[in-house]
C-alpha positions as CSV (number, residue, x, y, z in Angstrom):
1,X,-5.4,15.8,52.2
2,X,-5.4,13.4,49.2
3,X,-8.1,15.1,46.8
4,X,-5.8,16.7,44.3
5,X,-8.3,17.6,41.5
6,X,-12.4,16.6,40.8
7,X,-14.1,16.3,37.8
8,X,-17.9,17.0,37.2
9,X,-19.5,16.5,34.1
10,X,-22.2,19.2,33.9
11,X,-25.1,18.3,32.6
12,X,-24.0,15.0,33.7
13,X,-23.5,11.7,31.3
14,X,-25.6,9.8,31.4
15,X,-28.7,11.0,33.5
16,X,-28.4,14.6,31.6
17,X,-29.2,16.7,34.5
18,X,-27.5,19.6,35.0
19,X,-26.3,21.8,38.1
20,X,-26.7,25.1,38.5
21,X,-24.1,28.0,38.0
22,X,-25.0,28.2,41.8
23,X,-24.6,24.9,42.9
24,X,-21.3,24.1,41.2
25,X,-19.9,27.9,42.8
26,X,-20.8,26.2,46.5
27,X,-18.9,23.0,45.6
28,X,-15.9,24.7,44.1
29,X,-16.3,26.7,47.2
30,X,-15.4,24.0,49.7
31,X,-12.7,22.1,48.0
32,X,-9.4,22.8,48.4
33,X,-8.3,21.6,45.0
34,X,-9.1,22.2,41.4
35,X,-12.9,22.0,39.9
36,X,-13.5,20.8,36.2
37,X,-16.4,20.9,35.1
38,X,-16.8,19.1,31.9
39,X,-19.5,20.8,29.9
40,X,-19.5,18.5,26.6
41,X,-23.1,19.2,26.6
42,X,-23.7,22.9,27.7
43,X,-24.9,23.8,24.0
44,X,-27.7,21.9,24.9
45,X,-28.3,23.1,28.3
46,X,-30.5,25.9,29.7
47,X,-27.5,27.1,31.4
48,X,-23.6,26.7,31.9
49,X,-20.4,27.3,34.1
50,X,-17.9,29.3,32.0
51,X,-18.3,33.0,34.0
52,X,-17.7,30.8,37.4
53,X,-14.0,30.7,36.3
54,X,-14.5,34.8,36.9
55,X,-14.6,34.7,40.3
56,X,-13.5,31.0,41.1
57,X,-9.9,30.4,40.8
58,X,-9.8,26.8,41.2
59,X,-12.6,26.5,38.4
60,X,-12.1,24.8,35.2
61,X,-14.8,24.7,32.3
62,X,-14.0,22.5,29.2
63,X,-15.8,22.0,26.2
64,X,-15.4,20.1,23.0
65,X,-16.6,20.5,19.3
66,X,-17.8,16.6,19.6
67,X,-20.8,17.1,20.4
68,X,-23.4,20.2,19.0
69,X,-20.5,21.0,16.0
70,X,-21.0,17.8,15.4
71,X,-17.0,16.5,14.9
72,X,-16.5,13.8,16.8
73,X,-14.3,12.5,14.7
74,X,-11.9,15.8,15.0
75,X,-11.4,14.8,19.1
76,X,-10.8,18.7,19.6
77,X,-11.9,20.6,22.7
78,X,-11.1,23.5,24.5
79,X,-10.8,24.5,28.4
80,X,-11.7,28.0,30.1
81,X,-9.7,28.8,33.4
82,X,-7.4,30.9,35.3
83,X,-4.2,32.0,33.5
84,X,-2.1,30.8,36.1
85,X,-4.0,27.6,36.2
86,X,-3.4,27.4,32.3
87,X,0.2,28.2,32.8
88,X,0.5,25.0,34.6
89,X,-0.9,22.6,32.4
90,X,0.9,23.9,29.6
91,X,4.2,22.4,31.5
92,X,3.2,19.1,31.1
93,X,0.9,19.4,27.8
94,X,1.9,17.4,25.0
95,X,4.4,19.5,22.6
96,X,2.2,18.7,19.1
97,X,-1.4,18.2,20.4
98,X,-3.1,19.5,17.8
99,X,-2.4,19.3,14.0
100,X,-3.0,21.9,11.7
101,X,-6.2,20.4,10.5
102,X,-8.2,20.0,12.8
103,X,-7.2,23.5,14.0
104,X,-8.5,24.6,10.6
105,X,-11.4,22.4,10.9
106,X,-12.4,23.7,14.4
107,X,-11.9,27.4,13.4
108,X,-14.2,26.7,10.5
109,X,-17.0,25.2,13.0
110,X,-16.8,27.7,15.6
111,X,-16.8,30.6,12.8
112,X,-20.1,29.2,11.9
113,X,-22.2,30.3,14.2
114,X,-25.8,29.8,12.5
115,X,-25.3,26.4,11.9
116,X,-24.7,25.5,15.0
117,X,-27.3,27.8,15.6
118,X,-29.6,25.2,13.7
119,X,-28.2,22.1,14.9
120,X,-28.7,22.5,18.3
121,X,-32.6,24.0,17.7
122,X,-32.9,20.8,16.0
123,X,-31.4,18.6,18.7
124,X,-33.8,20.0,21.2
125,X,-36.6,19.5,19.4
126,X,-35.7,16.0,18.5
127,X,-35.1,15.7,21.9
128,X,-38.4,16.5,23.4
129,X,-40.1,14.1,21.0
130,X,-37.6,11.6,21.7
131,X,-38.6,11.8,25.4
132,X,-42.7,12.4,24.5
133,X,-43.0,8.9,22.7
134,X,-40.9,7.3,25.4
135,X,-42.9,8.9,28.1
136,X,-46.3,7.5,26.1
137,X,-44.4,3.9,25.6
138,X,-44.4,3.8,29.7
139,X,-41.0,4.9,30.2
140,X,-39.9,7.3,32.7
141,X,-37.4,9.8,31.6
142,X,-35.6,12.3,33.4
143,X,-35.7,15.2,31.8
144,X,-32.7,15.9,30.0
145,X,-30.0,18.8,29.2
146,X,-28.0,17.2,26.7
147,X,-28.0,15.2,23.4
148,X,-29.7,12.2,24.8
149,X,-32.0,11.0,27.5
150,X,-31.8,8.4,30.2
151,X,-34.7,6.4,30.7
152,X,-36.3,3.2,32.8
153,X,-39.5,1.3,32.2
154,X,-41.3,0.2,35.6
155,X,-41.2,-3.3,34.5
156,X,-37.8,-3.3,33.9
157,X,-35.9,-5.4,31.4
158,X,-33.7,-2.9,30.1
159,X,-31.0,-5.2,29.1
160,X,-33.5,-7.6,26.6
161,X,-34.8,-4.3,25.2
162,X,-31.6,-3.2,24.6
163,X,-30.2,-6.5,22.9
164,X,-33.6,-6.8,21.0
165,X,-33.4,-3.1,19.5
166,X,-29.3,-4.5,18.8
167,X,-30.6,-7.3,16.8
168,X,-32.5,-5.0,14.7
169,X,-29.7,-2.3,13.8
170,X,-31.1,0.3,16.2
171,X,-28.3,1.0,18.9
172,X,-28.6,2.1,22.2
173,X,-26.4,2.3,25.2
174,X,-27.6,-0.3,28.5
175,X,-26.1,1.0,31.5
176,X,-25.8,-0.4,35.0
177,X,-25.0,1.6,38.3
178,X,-24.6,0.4,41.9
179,X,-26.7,1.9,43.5
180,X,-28.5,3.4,41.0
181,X,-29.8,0.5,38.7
182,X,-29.9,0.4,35.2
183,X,-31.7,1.6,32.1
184,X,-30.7,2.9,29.0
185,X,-29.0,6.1,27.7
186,X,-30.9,6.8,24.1
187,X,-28.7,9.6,22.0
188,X,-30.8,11.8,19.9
189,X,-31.2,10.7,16.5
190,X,-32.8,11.9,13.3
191,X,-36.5,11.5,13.0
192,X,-36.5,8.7,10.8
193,X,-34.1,6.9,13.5
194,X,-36.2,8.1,16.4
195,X,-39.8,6.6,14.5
196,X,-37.6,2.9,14.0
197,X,-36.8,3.0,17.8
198,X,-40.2,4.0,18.8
């Protein structure tokens, strides 16, 4: 009775696995609210949710330029649902959330397909050599569907490793989860940045 709207982040932060089209259409399925599925990282993914809003009516697919367009610093994003579901949040949307600026600026990114094009081919592969050397360090990493990969060592110390790579300039996120332990969540970098770490 209480569950008024659920938010998924697909491929999820910070494991980077990702659900299938299929499994997010059974969960939208069976709740009686709302679904967002927050795809930040879809570029980067095999697959992705938008043609569930099609035939889902309580599904809701956003994205954002943060992330493969590379402006982060822009904080513009965009969300893919029902018109009547739209209609809705535009009652209680801010009046001026977006300036003309970074409206131009996110036209301009978007219009540029083949860089983005190039970016993300490049992610990938930086990606997959990211997870290679960390695989041949001892690491286990789950394989990822987004800008960055989640890993754990079997003999643990995640949080020394992480303050030791700190102390030498080379930043990387420690996380902890109940439940689920901790490890650290390394974001793709340039090769240069990826041959410090490793």
């Amino acid at each position: 009775d209480r569950l008024r709207l659920v938010f998924l982040p697909n491929p999820n932060s910070p494991s980077g696995t990702l659900l299938s089209p299929e499994q997010v259409a059974r969960l939208a399925e069976q709740l009686p609210c709302p679904l967002v599925v927050d795809e930040a990282y879809a570029d980067f993914a095999t697959t992705c949710c938008i043609d569930l809003v099609r035939d889902h009516a309580n599904v809701i697919v956003t994205r954002t330029l943060s992330k493969s367009y590379g402006l982060a610093g822009l904080r513009f994003g965009y969300l893919v649902a029902r018109p009547d579901l739209v209609a809705q949040m535009i009652k209680v949307k801010d009046s001026y959330n977006c300036d003309a600026l970074s409206i131009a600026g996110a036209t301009a990114a978007v219009a540029d397909e083949s860089w983005l094009r190039g970016n993300v081919e490049q992610v990938l592969a930086l990606r997959a050599s990211l997870a290679e050397g960390l695989e041949q360090l001892g690491f286990d990493v789950v394989p990822s569907q987004a800008n960055f990969v989640w890993c754990t060592h079997p003999r643990g110390g995640h949080e020394s490793l992480y303050l030791g790579l700190k102390s030498q300039g080379i930043l990387v996120r420690y996380m902890v989860y109940d439940g689920w332990g901790d490890g650290l969540r390394i974001s793709v970098g340039t090769q240069d940045q990826q041959a410090a770490l490793l």
